[in-house]
MITIMAR-79668 format. One record per residue: residue in one letter; x, y, z of N, C-alpha, C, O in turn. Coordinates in steps of 0.001 Angstrom, whole numbers, padded with zeros to 6 digits, always signed. Each point is the difference from the previous one (the first is absolute). Layout:
aXYZXYZXYZXYZ;...
***
This chain:
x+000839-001196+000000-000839+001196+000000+000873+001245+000000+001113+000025+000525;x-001800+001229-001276+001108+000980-000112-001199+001192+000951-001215-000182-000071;x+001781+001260+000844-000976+001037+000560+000926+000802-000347+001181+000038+000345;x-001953+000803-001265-000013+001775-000561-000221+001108+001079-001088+000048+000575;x+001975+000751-000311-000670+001258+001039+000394+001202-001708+000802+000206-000910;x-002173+000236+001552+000265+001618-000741+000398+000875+001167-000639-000108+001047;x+001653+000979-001139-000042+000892+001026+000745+001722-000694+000393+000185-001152;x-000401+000661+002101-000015+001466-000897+000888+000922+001233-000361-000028+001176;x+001227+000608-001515+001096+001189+000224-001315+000794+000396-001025-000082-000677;x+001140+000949+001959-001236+000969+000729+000510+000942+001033+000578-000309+001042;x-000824+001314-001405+000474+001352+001485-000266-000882+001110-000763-000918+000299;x+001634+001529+000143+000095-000183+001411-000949+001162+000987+000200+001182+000277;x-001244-002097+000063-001569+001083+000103+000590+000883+001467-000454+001129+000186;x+001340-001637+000687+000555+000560+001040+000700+001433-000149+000203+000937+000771;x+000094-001220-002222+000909+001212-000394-000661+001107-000937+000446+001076-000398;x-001617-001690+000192-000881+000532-001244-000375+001754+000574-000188+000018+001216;x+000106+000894-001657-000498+001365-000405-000754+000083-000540-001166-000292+000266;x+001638+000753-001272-000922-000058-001086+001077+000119-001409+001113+000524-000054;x-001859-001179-000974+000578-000263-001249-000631+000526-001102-001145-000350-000288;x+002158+001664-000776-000852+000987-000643-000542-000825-000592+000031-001165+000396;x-000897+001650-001883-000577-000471-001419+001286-000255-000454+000507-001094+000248;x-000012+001786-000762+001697+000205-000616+000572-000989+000825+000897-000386-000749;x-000821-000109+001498+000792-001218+000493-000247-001522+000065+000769-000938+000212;x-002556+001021-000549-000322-001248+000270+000559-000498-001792+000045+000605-001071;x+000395-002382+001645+000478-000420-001120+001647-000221-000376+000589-000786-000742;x-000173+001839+001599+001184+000384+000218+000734-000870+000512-000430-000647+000955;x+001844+000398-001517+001186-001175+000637-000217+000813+001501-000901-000416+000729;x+001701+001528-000300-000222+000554+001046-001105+000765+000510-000404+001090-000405;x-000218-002097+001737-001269+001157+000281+000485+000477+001729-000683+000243+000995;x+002519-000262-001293-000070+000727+001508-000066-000433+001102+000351+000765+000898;x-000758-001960-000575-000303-001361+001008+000764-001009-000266+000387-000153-001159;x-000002-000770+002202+000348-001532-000008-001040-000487-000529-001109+000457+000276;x+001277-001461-001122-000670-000715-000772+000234-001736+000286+000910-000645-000522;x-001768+000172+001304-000450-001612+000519-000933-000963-000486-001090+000493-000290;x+001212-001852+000099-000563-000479-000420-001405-000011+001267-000174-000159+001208;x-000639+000463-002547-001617-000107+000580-000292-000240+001287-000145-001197-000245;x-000065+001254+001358-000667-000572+001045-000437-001035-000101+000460-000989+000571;x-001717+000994-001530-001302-000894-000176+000673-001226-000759-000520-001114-000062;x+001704+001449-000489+000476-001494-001189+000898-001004+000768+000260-001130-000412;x+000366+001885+002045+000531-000708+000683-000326-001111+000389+000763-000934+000248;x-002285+000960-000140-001032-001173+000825-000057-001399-001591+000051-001230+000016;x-000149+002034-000931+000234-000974-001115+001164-000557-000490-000076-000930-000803;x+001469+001494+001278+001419-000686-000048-000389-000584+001185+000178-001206-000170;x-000665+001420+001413+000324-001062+001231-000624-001424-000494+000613-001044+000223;x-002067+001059-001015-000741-000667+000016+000574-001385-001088-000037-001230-000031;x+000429+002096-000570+000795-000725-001186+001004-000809+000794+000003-001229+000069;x+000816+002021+000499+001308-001023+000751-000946-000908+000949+000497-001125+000041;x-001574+001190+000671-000587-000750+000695-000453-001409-001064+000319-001177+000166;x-001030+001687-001105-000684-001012-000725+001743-001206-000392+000010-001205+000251;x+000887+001765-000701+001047-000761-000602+000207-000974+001310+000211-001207-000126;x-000304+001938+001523+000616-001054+001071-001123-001224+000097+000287-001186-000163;x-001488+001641+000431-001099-001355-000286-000272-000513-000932-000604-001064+000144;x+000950+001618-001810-000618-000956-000759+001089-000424-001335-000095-000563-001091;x+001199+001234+001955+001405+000044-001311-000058+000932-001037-000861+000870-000131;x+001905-001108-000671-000655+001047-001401+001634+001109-000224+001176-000001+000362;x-001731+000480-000848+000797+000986-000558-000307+001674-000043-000963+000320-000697;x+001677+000737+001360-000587+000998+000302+000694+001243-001087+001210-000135-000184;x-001942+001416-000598+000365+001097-000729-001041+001132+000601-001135-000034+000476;x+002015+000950-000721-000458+001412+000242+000019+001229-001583+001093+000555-000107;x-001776-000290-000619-000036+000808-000218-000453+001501-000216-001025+000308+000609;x+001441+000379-001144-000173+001953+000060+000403+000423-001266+000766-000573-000775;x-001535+001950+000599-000225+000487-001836+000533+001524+000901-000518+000364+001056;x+001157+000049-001457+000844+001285+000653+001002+000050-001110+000239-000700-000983;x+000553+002442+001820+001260+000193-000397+001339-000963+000656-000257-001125+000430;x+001310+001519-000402+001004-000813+000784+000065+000036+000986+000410-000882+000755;x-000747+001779-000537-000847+000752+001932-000496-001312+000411+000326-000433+001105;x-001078-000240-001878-001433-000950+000378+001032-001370+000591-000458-000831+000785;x+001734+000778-001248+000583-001016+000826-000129-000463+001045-000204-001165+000340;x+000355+002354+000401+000043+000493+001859-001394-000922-000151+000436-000756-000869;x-001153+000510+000991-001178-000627+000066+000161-001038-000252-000436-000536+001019;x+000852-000484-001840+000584-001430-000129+001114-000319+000647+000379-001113+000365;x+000280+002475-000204+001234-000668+001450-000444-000133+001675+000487-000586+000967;x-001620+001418-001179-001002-000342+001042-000212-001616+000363+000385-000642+000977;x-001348+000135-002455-000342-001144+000156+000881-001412+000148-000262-001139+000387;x+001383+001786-000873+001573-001277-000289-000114-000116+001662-000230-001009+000666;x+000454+002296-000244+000699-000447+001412-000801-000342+000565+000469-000055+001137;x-001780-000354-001080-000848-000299+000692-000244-002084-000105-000493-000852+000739;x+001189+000861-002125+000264-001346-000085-000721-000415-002085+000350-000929-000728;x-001228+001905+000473-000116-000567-001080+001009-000509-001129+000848+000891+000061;x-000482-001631-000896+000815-000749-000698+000230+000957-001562+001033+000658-000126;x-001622-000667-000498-000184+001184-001219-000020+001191+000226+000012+000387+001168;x-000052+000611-002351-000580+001680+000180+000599-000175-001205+001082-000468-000356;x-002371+001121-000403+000077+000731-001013-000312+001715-000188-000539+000451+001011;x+000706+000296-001796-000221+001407-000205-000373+000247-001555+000644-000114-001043;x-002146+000554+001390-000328+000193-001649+000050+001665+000093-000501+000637+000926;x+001243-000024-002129+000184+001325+000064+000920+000135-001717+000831-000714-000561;x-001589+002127+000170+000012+000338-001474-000238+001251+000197-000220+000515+001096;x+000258+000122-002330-000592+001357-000380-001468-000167+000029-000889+000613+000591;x+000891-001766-001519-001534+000088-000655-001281-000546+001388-001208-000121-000201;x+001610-000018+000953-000578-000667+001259-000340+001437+001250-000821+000022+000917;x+001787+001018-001344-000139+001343+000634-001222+000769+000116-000618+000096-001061;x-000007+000602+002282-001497+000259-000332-001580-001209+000158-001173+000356-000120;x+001574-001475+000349-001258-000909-000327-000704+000301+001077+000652+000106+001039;x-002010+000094-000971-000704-000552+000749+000026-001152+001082+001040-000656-000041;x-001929+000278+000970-000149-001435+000346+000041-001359-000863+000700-001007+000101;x-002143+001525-001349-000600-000950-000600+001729-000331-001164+000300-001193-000035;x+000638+002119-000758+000865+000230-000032+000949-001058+000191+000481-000888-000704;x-000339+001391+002231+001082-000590+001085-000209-001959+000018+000928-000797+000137;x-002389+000450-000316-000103-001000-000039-000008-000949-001209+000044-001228+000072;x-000109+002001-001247-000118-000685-001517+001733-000694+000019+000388-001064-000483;x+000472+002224+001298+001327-000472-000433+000414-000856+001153+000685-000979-000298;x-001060+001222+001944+000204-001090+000587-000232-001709-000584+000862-000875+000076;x-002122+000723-000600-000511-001011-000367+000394-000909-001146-000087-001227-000047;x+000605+002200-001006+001011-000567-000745+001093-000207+000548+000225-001202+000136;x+000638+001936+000278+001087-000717+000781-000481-000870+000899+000880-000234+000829;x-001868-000353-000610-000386-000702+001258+000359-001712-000808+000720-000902+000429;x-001726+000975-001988+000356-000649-000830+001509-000648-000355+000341-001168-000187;x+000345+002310+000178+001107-000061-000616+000373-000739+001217-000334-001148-000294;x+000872+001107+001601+000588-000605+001062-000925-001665+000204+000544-000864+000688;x-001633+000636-001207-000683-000724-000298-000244-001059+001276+000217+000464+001120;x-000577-001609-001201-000404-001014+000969-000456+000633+001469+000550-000425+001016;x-001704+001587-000926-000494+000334+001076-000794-000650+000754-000270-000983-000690;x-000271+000885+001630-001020-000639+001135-000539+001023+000594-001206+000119-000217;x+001710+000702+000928-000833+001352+000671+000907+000968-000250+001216-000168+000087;x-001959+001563-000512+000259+001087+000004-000107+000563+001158-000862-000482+000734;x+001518+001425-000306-000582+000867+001697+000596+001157-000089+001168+000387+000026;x-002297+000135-000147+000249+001566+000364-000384+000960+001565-000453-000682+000919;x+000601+001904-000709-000325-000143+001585-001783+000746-000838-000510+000026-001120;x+000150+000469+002566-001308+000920-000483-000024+001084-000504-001167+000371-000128;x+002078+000540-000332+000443+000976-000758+001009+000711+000517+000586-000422+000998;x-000183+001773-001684+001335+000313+000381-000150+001039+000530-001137+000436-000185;x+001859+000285+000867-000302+001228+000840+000083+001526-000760-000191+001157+000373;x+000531-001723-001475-000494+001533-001079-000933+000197-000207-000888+000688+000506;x+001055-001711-001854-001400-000200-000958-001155+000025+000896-000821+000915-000068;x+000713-001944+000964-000852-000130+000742-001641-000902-000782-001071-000113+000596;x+001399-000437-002137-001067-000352-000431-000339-001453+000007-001131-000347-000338;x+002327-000817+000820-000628-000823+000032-000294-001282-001009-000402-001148+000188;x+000849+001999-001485-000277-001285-001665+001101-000542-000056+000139-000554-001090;x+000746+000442+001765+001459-001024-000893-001018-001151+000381-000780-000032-000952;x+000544-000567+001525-000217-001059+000546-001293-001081-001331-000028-001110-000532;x-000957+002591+000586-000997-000722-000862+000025+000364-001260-000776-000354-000887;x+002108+001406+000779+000101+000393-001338+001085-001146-000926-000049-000271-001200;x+001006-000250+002266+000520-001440-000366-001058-001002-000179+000169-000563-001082;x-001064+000174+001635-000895-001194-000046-000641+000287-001251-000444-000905-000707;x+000370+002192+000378-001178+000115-001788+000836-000319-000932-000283-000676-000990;x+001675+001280+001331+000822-000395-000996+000792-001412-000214+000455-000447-001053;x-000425-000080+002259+000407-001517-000164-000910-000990-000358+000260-001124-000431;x-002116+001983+000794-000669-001269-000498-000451-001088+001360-000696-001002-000163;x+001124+001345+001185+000318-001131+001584-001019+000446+000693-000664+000910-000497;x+000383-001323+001508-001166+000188+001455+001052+001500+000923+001183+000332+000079;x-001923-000059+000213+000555+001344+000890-000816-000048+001399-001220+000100+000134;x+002159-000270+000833-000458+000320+001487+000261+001546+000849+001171+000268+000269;x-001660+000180-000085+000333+001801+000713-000261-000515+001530-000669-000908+000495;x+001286+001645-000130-000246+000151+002173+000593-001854+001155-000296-000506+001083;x+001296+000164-002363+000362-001238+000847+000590+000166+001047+001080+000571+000151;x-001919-001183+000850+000726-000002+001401+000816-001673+000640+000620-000059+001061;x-000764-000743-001694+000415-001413+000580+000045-000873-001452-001129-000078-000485;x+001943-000448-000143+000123-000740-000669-000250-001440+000466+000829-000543+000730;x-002038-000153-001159-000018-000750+001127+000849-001865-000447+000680-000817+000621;x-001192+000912-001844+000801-001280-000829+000571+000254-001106-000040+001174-000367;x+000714-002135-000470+000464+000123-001370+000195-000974-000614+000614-000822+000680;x-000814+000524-001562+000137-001438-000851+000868+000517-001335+000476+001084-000338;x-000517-002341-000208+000456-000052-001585-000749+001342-001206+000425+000662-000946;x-001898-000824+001783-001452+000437-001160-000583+001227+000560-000294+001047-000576;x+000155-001466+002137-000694+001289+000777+000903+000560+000666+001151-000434+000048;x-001595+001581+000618+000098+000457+001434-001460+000425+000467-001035+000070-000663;x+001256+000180+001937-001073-000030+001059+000573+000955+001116+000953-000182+000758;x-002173+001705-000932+000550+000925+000967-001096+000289+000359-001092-000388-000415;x+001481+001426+001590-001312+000899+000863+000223+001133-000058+001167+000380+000091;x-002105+000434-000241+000033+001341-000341-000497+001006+001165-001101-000269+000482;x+001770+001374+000017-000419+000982+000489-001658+000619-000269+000032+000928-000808;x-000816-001105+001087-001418+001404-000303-000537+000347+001225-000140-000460+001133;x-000096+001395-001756-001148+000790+001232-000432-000807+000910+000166-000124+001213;x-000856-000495-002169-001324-001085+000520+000998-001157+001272-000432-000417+001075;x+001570+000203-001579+000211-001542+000548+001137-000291-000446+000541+000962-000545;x+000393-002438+000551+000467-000375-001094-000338-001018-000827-000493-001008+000505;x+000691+001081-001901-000499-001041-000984+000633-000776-000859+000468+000634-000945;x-000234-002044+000916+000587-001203-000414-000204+000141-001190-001206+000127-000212;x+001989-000075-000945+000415-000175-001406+000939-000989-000738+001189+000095+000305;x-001525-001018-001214+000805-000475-000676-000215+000242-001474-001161+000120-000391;x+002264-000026-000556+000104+000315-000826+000968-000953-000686+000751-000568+000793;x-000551+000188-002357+000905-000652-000494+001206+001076-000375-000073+001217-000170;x+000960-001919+000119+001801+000318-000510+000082+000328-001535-000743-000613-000766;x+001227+001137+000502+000742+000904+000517-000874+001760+000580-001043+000385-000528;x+001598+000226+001388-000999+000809+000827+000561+001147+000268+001167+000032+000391;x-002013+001261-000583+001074+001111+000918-001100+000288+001263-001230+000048+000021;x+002448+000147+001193-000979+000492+001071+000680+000971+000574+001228+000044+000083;x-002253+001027+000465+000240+001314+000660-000014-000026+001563-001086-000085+000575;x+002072+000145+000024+000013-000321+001505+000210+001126+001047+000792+000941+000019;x-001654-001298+000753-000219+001025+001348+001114+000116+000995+000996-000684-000236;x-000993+001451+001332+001475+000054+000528-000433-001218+000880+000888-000769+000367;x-002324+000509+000042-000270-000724+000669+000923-001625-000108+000145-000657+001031;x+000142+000401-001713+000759-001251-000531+001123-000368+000578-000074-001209+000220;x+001093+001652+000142+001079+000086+000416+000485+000938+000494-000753+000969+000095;x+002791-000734+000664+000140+001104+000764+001319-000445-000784+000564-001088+000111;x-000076+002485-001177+000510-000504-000409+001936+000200+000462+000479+001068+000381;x+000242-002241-000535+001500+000239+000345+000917+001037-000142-000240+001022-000642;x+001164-001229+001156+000956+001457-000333+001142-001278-000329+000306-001078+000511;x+000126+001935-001726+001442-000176-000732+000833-000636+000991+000284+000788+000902;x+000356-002296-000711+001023+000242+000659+001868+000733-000554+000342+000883-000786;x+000167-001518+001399+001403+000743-000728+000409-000851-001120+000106+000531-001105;x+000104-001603+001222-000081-001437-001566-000777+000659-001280+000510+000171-001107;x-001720+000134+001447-001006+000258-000954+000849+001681-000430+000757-000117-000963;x-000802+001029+001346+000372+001135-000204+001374+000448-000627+000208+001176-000302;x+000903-002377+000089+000823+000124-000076-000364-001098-001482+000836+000148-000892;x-001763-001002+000635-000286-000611-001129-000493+000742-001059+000357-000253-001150;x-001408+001448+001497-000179+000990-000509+000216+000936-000976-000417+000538-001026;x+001841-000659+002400+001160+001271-000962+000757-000376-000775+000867+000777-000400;x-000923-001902-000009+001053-000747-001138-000822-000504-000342+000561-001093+000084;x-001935+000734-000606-000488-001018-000743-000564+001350-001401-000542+001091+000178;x+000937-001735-001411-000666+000385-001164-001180+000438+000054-000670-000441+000934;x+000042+001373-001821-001271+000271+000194-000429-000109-001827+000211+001026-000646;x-000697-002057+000013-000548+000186-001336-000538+000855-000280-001011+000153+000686;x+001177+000622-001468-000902+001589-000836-001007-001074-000844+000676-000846-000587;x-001893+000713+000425-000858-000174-001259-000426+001246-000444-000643+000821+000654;x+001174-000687-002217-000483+000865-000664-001640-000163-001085-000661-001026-000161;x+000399+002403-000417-000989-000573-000872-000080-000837-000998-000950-000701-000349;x+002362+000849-000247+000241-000960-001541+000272-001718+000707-000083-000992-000725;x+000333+000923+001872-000402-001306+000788-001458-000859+000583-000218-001047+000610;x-000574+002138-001180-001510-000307+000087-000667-000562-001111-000907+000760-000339;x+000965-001705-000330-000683+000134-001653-001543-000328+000077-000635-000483-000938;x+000068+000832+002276-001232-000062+000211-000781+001295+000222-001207-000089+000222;x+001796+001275-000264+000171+001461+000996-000648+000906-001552+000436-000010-001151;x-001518+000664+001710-000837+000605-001512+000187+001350+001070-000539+000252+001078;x+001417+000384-001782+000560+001514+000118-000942+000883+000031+000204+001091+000533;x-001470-001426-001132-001071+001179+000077-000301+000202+001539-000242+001155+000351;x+000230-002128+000578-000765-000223+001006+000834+000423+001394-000436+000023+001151;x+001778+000302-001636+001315+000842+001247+000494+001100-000471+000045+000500-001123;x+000358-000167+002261+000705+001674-000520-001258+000820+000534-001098-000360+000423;x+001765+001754-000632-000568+000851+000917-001237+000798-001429-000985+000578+000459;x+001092-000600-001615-000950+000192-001085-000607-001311+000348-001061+000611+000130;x+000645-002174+000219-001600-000480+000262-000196+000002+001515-000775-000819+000494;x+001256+001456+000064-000266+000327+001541-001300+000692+000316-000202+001190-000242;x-000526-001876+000708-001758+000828+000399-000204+000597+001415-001025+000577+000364;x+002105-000785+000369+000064+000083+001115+000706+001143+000762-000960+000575+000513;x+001828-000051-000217+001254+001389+000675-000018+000400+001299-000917+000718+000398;x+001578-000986+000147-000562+000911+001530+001166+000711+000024+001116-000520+000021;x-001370+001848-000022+001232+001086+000054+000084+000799+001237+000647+001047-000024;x-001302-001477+001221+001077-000088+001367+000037-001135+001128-000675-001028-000054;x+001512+001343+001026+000478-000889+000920-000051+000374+001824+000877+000337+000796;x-002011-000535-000694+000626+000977+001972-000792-000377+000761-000945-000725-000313;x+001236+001245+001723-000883-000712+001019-001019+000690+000556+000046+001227-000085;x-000900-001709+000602-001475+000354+000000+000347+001416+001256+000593-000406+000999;x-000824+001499-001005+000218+000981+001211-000349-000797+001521-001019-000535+000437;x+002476+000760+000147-000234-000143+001605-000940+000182+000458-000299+001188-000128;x-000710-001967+000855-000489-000100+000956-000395+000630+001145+000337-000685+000965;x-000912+001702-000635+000379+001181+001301-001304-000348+000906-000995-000527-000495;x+001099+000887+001928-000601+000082+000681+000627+000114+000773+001222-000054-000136;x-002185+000384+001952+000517+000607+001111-000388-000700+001055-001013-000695+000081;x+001906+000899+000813-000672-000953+001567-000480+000940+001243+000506+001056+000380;x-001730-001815+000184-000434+001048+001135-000174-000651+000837-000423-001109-000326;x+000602+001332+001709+000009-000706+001448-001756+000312+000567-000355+001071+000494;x-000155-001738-000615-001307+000167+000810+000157+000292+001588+000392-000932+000701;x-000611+001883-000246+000136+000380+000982-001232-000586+000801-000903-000665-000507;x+001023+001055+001977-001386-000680+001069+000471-000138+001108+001107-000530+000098;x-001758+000935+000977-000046-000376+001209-000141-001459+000707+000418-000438+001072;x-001197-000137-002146-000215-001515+000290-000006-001110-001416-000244+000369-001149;x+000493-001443+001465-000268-000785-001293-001631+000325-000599-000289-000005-001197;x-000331+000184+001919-001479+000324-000675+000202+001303-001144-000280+000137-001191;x+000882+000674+002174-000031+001353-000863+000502-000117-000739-000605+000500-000948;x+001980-001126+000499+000955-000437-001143-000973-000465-000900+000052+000440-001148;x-001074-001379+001497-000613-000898-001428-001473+000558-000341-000879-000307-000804;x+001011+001089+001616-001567+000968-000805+001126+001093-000300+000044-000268-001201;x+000823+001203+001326+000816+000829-001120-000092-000634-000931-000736+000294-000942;x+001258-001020+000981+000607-001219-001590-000907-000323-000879+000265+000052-001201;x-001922-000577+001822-001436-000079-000439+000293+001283-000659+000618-000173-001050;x-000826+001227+001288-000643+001391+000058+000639+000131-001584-000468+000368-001078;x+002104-000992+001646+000574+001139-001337-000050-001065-001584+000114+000304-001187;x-000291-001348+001748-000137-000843-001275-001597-000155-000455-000322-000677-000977;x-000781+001497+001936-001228+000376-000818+000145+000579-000860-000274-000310-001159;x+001002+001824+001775-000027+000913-000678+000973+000576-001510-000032+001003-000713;x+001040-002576+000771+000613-000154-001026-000614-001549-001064+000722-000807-000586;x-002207+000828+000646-001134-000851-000149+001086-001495-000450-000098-000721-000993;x+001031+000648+002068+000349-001425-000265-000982-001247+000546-000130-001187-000296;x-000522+002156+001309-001129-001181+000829-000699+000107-000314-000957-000674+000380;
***
């Protein structure tokens, strides 16, 4: 069995400001740049699945050379492969985009079993690699996996995060699934892994390495999509007040009084 992680180069939201129009898109937006949060739980999951069910583990990312840092992420974490798909003509895509060319290269690395992506990335914030791979591969697509629960030759068998509950799914192979943080906690790099990292090759796939890849459908001319900024939602403000009183009674009818009159009650 082979497990695919998609994962993506992402500000570092700790460090985030704000990011002009004029910058989004940009090799430099001014920030440390980390692999995804959300794709971590899908490299852990991946190295998890290889220890119970064997297999063979890859990571790849559609970036600039920047986008490495993000597969040296995943090396040291233990995955076995990394690839880097990155071109001119790949510059600008969209999601839907981002996934026409994942998916061919997905092809191209060939003999898959599960795809895993996390639940989206902390930019974009939209969410389609996941099912925008499954239209394009043609496969079953799972979103909100929290427990992988079996795996065979044909199926897997997971449970899903909802509102409601959680809910038991099986689906046939080959499959992409979208996983919750709920799933795992995921490892830190030891020093072996980090030092494998920094010396292991990183394959470039280009476009003329795709002979499946219809050019109309990447690049920043068929892009339907743009988000031209980046920042964090305004701080939070409020104030603290000591309820004063002579007695605990008086304290909790103040407190009544003032949360009537601020019609929280």
């Amino acid at each position: 069995m082979k497990f695919i992680v998609c994962v993506k180069l992402t500000p570092d939201t700790e460090q985030l400001a704000e990011v002009r129009a004029e910058d989004v898109g940009s090799d430099d937006l001014g920030v440390t740049m980390v692999l995804n949060p959300w794709d971590e739980f899908a490299v852990e999951e991946a190295l998890q699945l290889q220890e119970r069910f064997e297999g063979e583990t890859a990571v790849v990312t559609l970036g600039s050379a920047d986008a490495t840092e993000a597969l040296k992420r995943a090396v040291a974490m233990g995955i076995e492969e990394a690839f880097l798909l990155s071109d001119p003509a790949f510059d600008g895509s969209d999601a839907w985009g981002t996934t026409h060319v994942l998916a061919q290269a997905i092809r191209k690395i060939g003999d898959y079993s599960l795809i895993l992506t996390g639940r989206q990335s902390v930019d974009g914030n939209s969410g389609l690699i996941g099912p925008g791979l499954a239209t394009s591969l043609g496969v079953p697509f799972v979103a909100q996996v929290a427990k992988i629960v079996d795996l065979t030759e044909e199926t897997v068998t997971v449970k899903r995060s909802l509102d409601e509950g959680m809910q038991t799914v099986r689906v046939k192979l080959p499959a992409v699934l979208s996983v919750s943080k709920e799933i795992n906690e995921p490892r830190y790099p030891n020093f072996m892994g980090i030092r494998k990292a920094s010396k292991m090759q990183y394959p470039v796939i280009k476009a003329k390495d795709l002979p499946g890849l219809n050019k109309a459908q990447i690049g920043e001319g068929a892009a339907l999509v743009k988000w031209t900024s980046l920042r964090k939602p305004p701080a939070r403000t409020g104030k603290c007040e000591f309820i004063a009183g002579a007695t605990v009674a008086d304290q909790a009818a103040a407190l009544a009084d003032k949360l009537i009159a601020e019609k929280v009650i």
